[in-house]
N, C-alpha and C positions, 0 to 999 in steps of 0.2 A: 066216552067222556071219562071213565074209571081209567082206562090205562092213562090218558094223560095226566090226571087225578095224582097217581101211582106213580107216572113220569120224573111229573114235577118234584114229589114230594123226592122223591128217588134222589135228583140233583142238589134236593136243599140240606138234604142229611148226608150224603157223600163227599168225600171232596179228593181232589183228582190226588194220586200219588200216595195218598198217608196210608197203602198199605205197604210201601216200601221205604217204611221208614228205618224196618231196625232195630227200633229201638228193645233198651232194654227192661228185663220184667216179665218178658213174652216168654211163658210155656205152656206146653203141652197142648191138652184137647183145648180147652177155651182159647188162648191166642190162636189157633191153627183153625177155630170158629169164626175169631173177629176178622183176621186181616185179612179175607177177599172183601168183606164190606163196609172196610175202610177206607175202601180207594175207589173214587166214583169211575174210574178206567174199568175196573173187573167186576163192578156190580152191572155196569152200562153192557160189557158183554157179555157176561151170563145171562141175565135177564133175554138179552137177544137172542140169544143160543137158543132160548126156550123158545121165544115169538120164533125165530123162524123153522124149528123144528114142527113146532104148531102147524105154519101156515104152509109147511111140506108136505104135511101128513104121512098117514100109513106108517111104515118102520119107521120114518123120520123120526117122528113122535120118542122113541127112547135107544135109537141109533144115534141120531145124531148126538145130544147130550152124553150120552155113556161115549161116545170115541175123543167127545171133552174131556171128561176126566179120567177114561184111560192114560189120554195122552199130557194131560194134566199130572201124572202120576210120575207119570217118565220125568218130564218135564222137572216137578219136584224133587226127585232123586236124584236125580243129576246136578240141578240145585246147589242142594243140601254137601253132595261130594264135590264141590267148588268147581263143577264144570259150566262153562258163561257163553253167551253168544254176546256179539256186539249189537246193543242198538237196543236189550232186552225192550226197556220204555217203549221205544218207537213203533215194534213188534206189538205191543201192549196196545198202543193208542189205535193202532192200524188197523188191529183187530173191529175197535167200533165202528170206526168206518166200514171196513169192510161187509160187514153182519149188519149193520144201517143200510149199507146200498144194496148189499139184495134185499131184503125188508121192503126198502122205498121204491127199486122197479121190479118188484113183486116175481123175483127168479125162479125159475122150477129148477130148480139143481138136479141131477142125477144125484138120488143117494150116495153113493157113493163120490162125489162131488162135496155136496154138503159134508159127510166125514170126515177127506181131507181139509176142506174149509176151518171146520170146527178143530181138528187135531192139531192139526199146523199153527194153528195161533195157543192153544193152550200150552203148548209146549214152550212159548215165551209167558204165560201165566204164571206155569208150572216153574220155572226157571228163579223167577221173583219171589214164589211164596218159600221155595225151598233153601232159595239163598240165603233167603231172612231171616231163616228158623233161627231162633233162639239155640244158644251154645248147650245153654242147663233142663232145655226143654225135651221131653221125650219126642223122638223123630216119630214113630208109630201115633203117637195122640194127635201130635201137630197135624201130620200129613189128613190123619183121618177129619182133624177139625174142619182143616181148611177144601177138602173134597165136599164133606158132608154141607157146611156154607155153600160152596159152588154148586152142591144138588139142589138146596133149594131154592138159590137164585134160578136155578133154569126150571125149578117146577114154578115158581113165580111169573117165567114168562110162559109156561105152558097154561097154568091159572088164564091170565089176563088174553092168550088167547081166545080158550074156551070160553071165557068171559062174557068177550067179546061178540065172540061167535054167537052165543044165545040171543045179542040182543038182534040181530040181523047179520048175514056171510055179508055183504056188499057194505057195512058201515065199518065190520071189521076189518076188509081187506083198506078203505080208505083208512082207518085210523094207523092199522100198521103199517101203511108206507108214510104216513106222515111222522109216527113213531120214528119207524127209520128214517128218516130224513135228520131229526132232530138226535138221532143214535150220532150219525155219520157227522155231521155239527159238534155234536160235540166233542167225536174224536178229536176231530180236525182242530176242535179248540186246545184241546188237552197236547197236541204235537207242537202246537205254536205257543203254548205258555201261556193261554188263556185264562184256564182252570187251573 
């Protein structure tokens, strides 16, 4: 009941897109803190990152997350040096679906599965937060804000799994497919212009 708790409250304070807004004002460490959890799209999939690194176990547990924001990093740089993939959003949206639907038919990934999973989409994270950087903002502060944000969003969903986990394995494994169920929902809202 706490992750849905968490969930909810999660969709009422985020709202899809305002971390790619742009706008200006934004520097350094503090903006490069706020704007993953501005945009209910990168708060919905870090948080996942963590639930399914959680519900992976073993090296999942700080492999999967760290090849997020390895690739998160790149992702960022490239950014930041004006290089763009088409669809970045889309890449973005796709992500919670993605990370929802193994969540919700509870997938064993191969580790290395799960990494590319996790990388491959932070790399259109990373894409958005670094494009957006502010002109007058230190690149180094930003970059580090916005990692340090994305760490603890996935130690958030690592939290809630643990959480979870204490109250009973078999209520956790139901809540996080139902979790993801409502991950993938909301991608799917956020690509259609829902959210």
């Amino acid at each position: 009941m706490r992750f849905l708790s968490v969930f909810i409250a999660t969709l009422c304070v985020a709202t899809a897109a305002q971390a790619h807004t742009g706008a200006g004002g934004a520097s350094g460490l503090t903006q490069g803190l706020l704007h993953p959890l501005g945009g209910l799209d990168h708060v919905l999939a870090m948080v996942g990152i963590g639930a399914l690194a959680f519900f992976l176990g073993g090296r999942a547990l700080w492999l999967v997350p760290a090849s997020f924001l390895g690739m998160m990093a790149v992702g960022g740089a490239l950014g930041f040096a004006g290089f763009g993939l088409p669809f970045i959003e889309v890449g973005i949206a796709l992500s919670v679906v993605a990370i929802g639907a193994a969540l919700t038919l509870g997938l064993s990934l191969p580790l290395a599965g799960a990494m590319a999973l996790a990388g491959g989409f932070a790399v259109f994270h990373g894409l958005a937060h670094g494009a957006e950087m502010p002109a007058m903002a230190s690149g180094l502060g930003y970059g580090f804000g916005f990692l340090a944000a994305t760490a603890a969003l996935h130690g958030l969903g690592l939290a809630l799994g643990f959480g979870l986990n204490e109250v009973a394995q078999e209520t956790a494994r139901r809540v996080a497919r139902i979790g993801g169920a409502l991950l993938s929902l909301s991608g799917l809202a956020i690509l259609t212009g829902v959210f």
